[in-house]
C-alpha positions in Angstrom: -19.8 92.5 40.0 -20.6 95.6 42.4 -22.9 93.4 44.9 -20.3 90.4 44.8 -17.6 92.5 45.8 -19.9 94.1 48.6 -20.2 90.8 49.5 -16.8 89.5 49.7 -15.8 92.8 51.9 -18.7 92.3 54.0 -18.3 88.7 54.5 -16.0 89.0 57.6 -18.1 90.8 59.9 -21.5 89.2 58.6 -21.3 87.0 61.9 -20.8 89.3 64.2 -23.6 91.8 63.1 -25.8 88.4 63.0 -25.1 88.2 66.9 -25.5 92.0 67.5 -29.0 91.6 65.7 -30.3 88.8 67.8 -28.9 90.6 71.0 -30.5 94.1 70.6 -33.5 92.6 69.5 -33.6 89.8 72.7 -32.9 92.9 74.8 -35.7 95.4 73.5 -38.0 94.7 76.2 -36.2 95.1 78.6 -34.8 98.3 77.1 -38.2 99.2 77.0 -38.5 98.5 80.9 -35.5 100.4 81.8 -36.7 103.2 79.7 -39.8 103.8 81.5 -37.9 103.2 84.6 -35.9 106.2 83.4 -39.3 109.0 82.8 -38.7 107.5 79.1 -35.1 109.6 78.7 -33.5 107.2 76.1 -30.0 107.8 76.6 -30.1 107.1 80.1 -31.7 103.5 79.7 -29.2 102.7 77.0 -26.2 103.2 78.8 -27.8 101.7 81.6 -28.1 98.7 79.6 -24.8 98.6 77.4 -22.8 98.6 80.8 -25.4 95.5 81.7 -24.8 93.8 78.9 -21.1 94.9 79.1 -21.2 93.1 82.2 -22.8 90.1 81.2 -20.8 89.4 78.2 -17.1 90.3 79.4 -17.3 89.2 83.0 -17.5 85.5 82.0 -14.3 86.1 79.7 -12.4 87.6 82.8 -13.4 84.8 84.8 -12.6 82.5 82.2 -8.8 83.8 81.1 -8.0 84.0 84.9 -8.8 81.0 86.2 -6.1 80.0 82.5 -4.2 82.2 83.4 -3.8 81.3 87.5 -3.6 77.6 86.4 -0.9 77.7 83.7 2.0 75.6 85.5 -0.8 73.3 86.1 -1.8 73.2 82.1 1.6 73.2 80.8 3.2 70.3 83.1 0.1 68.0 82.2 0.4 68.9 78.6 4.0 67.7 79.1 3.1 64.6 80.4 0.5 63.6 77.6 3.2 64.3 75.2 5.9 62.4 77.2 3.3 59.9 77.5 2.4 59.6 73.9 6.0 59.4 72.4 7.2 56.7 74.8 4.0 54.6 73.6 3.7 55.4 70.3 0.7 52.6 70.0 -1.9 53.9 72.9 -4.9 56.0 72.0 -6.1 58.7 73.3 -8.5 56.7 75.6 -5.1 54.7 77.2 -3.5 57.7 78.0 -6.7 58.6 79.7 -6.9 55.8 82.0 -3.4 55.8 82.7 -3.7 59.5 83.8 -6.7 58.4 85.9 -4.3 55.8 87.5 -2.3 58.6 88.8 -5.0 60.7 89.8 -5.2 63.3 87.4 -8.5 63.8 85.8 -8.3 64.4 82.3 -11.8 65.3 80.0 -12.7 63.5 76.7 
C-alpha cells in the first residue's frame, strides 16, 4: 500500500525527472570538457553550463511566445474568420475552408 501511494504522489513529476535524466546524462561530456577547461574546479563548469543550457532551452520559448505574442491581431482576426466561415457553411470541411482561405491569400497549415 506504501509503494503504491509513493507511486501515485510521484506520478506527476515522473516525466519531468525522465527529461532531466536524459539531459544531464547527454551533457556529461561536455561537462567533462568544460571542467578541464576550468583547472577541474567543478562549480565553475557547472554554472558555466546550467546558464548554457538555460540558454538553449528558454531562448527558443522567448522567441517562440513573442513572435505569439507580436502576431496576436493577426491570430485572432483569422480565427474569426474560420469561425465565421464555418457557421455560414455549416457543410464544408476543414479542407474547403482551406482552399477558400487560399483563394484569398491567406495561408493556412493542415
Amino acid at each position: 500500500m506504501l509503494i503504491v501511494s509513493v507511486f501515485w504522489v510521484v506520478q506527476p513529476f515522473l516525466v519531468a525527472a525522465t527529461w532531466a535524466l536524459m539531459i544531464a546524462v547527454a551533457t556529461w561530456p561536455l561537462l567533462i570538457q568544460v571542467q578541464g577547461l576550468s583547472r577541474g574546479r567543478r562549480s565553475p563548469a557547472v554554472a558555466v553550463m546550467t546558464l548554457a543550457l538555460l540558454l538553449v532551452l528558454l531562448l527558443p520559448f522567448y522567441f517562440g511566445i513573442s513572435a505569439v505574442v507580436e502576431h496576436t491581431d493577426e491570430i485572432t482576426s483569422r480565427a474569426a474568420l474560420i469561425r465565421e466561415m464555418a457557421a455560414h457553411n455549416p457543410r464544408w470541411g476543414a479542407e474547403r475552408v482551406r482552399g477558400e482561405l487560399l483563394k484569398l491569400g491567406i495561408r493556412v497549415c493542415k
